[in-house]
N, C-alpha and C positions, 0 to 999 in steps of 0.2 A: 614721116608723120603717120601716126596711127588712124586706121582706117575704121572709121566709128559703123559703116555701113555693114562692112567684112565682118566685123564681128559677130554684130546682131543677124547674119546669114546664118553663123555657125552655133552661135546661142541663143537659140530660140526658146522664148518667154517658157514654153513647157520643158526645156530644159533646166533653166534655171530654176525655176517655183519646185520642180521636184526634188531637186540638190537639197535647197536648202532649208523644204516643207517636208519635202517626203515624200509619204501616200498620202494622194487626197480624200476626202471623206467622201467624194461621192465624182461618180466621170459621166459627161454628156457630150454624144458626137466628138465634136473636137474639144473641146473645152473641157476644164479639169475644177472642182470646185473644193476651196480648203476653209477653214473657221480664220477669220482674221490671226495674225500671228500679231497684230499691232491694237489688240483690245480682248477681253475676255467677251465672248457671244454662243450663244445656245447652238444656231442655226449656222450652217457654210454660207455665207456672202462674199467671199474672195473668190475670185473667179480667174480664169488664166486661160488664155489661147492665144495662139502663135498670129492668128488673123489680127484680132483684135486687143492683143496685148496684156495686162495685168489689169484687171479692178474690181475696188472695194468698194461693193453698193453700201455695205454701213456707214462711210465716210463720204462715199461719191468722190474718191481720189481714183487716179490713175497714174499707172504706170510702165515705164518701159523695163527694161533686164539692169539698166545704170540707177535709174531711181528708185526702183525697188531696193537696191543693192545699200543705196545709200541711206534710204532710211530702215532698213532693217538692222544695217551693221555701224548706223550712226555717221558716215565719211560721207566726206566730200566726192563731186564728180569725179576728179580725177584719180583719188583711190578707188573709187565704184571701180571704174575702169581698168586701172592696174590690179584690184583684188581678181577682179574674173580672167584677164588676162594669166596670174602666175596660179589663179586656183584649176582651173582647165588648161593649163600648160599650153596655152597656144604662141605659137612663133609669129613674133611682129620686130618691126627695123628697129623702133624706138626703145632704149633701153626704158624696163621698167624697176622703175626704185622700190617699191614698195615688196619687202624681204619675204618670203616661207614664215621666216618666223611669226610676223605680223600677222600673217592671214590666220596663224594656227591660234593662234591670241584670240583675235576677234570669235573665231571660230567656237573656242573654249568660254569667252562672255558670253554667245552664245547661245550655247548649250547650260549655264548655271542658269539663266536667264529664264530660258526655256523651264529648266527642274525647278526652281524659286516658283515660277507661275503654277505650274503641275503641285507642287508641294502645300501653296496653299490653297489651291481649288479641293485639293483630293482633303486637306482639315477641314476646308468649310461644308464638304456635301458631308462628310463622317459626322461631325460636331452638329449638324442642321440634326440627320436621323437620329440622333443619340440625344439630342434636345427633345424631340417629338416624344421619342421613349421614355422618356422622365415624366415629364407632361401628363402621360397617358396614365403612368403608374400613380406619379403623384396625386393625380383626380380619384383614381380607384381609393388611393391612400385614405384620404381625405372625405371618401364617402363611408370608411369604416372607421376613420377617428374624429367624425367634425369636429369634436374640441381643441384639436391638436393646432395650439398657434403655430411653431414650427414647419408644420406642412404648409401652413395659409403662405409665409413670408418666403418659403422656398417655391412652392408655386408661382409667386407674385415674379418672382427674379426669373424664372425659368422663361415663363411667358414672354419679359422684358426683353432676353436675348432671342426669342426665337422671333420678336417682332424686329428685332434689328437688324439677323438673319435673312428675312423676307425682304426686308428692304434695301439690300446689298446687290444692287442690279447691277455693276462695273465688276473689274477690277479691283480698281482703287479700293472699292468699299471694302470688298473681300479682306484685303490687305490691310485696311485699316483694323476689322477687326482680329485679322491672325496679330499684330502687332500689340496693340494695345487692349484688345478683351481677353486673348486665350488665356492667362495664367487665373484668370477668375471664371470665365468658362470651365475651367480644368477643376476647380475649387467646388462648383455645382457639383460634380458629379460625385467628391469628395461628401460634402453637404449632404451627396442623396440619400448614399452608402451609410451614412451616420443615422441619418433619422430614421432610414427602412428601417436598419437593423435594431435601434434604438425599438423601433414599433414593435418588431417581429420577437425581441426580449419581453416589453411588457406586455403581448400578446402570449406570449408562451407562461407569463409570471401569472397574470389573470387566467388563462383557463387550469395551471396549476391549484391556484387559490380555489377556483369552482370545482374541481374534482376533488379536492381534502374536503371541502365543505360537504358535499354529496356525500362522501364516503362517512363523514362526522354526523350525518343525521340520519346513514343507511346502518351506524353500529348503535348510535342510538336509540332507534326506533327498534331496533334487534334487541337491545337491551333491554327496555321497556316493555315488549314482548315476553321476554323471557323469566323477566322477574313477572310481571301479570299471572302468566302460568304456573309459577312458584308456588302467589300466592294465592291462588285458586287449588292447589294440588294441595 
């Protein structure tokens, strides 16, 4: 029978957490401090030490090196067990069932798991800045065309997602809007590009117009000149 004590001697909690965390974001004394891997959070509240074991003051769970194991990688105890078993190659009497291949599996979910999380964190802080920059210009916009309804209703939307942005305090929210807003997130930016340049046309077409004008009352007035001289001469 497998020796649940003998293991945890030779897999200690700072063992494990590093495997399958990494580097932590910040080390104290003995204790090693990581960002939950089981919620998106600002701040390290995952905490790990060989004395006092695994825990997550965001949740207030704890854990030992088996149930960490098991809700990170989704298994039951006795895959917990056999996964660290054949992932650390330790020799025990009990034959373990659970294959290489498996573990490299779980391994490879993951890691997509992991990149999926990373992939929409890193769209929602880009798409937040690039919201704000709109925003910004859009106002400038809008203080040199008031009349431009265009700008009013592209403003209006801009705003709308950036209040939806702020309010994305999870995960989940995150996710909800890579999934379901970004293709019209994507659309604002199309939107912006249309109207600036739209502006930045009839601003080039209007001071065209005011320089022929000027030039039309400076040959004028030249002309009116010239013949006065004429008819005095």
């Amino acid at each position: 029978m497998i020796n649940i004590n003998e293991i945890k001697s030779v897999l200690t909690p700072l063992i494990v957490a590093q495997r399958y965390l990494g580097q932590p974001v910040k080390r104290e004394n003995e204790k090693i401090w990581y960002k939950s891997p089981f919620r998106n959070e600002r701040t390290a509240s995952f905490v790990v030490s060989n004395e006092k074991g695994i825990h997550d003051f965001g949740s207030s769970e704890h854990y030992d090196i088996f149930s960490f194991i098991q809700k990170l990688y989704n298994l039951s105890f006795s895959d917990s067990l056999k996964f660290l078993i054949k992932d650390f190659g330790l020799e025990v009497n009990e034959t373990v069932s659970l294959s290489r291949k498996k573990i490299e599996l779980l391994k490879e979910e993951q890691k997509r798991k992991k990149l999926y999380r990373d992939n929409v964190k890193k769209w929602y802080n880009n798409t937040f800045v690039i919201l704000c920059s709109y925003s910004t210009k859009i106002k400038d916009e809008i203080s040199h065309n008031p009349f431009d309804e265009n700008l009013y209703n592209l403003d209006f939307k801009i705003n709308l997602y950036i209040e939806m942005f702020i309010n994305a305090r999870t995960f989940e929210d995150m996710e909800f809007l890579y999934k379901n807003e970004r293709k019209e997130v994507d659309k604002l930016g199309f939107t912006y590009e249309w109207v600036h340049k739209g502006n930045r046309k009839w601003k080039a077409f209007i001071l065209q117009v005011f320089w022929l004008r000027i030039q039309y009352q400076l040959k004028r007035k030249s002309f009116i000149r010239n013949r006065t001289i004429r008819l005095y001469d």
